[in-house]
N, C-alpha and C positions, 0 to 999 in steps of 0.2 A: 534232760530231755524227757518228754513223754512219752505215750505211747498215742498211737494212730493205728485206728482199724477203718477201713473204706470199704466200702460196698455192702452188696446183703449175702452174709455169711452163709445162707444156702445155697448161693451160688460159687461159693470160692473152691478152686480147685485143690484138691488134695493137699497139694506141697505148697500152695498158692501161699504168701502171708497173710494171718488174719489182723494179728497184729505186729508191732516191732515197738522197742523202748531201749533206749542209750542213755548211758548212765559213766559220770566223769568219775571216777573214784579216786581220792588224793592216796597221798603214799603214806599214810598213816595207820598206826593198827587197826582200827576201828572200821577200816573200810574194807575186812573181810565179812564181818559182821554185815553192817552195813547192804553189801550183795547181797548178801545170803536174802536180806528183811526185802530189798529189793525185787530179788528171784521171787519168792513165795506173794509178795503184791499184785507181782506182774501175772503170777498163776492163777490168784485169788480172780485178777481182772476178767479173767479171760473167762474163767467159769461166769462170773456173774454179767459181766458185758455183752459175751458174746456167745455164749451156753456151748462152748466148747466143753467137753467133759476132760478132767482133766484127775489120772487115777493118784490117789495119797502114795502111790510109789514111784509114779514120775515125777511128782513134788518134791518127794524128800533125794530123790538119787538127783534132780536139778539144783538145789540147795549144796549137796555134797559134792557135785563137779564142780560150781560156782564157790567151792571153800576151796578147793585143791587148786582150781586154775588161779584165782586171785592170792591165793596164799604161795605160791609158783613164781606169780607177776612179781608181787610185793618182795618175795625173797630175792630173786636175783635179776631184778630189773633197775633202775633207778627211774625216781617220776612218777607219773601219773598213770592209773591204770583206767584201761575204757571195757565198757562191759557194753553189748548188744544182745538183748533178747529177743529171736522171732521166732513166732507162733505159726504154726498152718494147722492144719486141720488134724494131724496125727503126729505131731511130732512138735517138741520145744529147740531151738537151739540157740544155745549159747554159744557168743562169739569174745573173745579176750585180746586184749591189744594188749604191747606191752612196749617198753623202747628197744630191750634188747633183741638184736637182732639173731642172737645164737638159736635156732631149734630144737627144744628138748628131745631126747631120747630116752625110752623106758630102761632102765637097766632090766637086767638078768634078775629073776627068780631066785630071792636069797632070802630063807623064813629066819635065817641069825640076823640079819642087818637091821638098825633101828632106825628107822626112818625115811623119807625117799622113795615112798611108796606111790606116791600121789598120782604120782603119771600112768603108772598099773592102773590101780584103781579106776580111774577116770575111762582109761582104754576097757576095760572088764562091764562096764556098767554102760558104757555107750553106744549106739546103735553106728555109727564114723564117728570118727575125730580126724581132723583137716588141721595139717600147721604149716602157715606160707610164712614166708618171710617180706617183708613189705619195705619201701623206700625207705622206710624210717621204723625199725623194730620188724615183730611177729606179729600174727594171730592168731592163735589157734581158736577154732571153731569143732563145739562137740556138740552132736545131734543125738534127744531122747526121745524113744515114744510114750505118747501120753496115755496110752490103752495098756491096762495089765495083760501081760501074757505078750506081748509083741516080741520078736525073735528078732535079733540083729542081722542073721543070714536070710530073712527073706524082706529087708526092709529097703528099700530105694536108696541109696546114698544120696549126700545132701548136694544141691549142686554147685558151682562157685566157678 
């Protein structure tokens, strides 16, 4: 799927969508990758489409949630994973489909444990993180701002 932006972007409101793009990603390695080239297209677009400014740290921390969540899916999901990206005006978010229906939870704070970090991470680096469970699997959906210096204690939650 592509992406679609409608209207004149000086008039879009805050949280309004500028843009959105869905993307099917099979269940193969290659399709963590893949997001990631994805995520960074769909950023690349928007600065030059739609002169959204969009900071080299909401880039790269979009990339790195977009590896942990689809690297999450892929691991303990069976199938195909769906990836959604929408844009507003201050903010990217990424949304993750997966089949299984189970809800992750962060574990405990453990700097000996190797691995299984992801969901930290992701929760550490994001402005919300949203995970419902759906007819058929999950979603989780994780909201970043595209402005350096944004604080996640005074940033709107996303809505749903």
């Amino acid at each position: 799927m592509g992406s679609d932006g409608d209207g004149d972007d000086d008039c879009t409101a805050p949280d309004e969508p500028v843009m959105r793009a869905g993307y099917a990603l099979g269940g193969e390695d290659r399709c963590i990758a893949d997001a990631r080239h994805h995520a960074a297209a769909f950023l690349d677009q928007a600065g030059h489409d739609h002169h959204v400014p969009v900071s080299a740290r909401a880039k790269d921390l979009t990339q790195l949630v977009v590896s942990e969540l689809v690297t999450n899916a892929r691991k303990y999901a069976p199938g195909p994973v769906l990836m959604e990206l929408r844009l507003t005006a201050r903010a990217v978010e990424i949304a993750i489909w997966d089949s299984d229906p189970t809800v992750p939870a962060a574990r405990a704070a453990d700097p000996g444990r190797i691995g299984q970090h992801g969901l930290e991470i992701v929760k550490a680096v994001t402005e919300n993180l949203f995970m419902e469970q759906e007819a058929v699997g999950k979603r989780i959906t994780a909201r970043i701002a595209l402005a350096e210096g944004s604080r996640s204690d005074t940033a709107a939650p996303s809505s749903r």
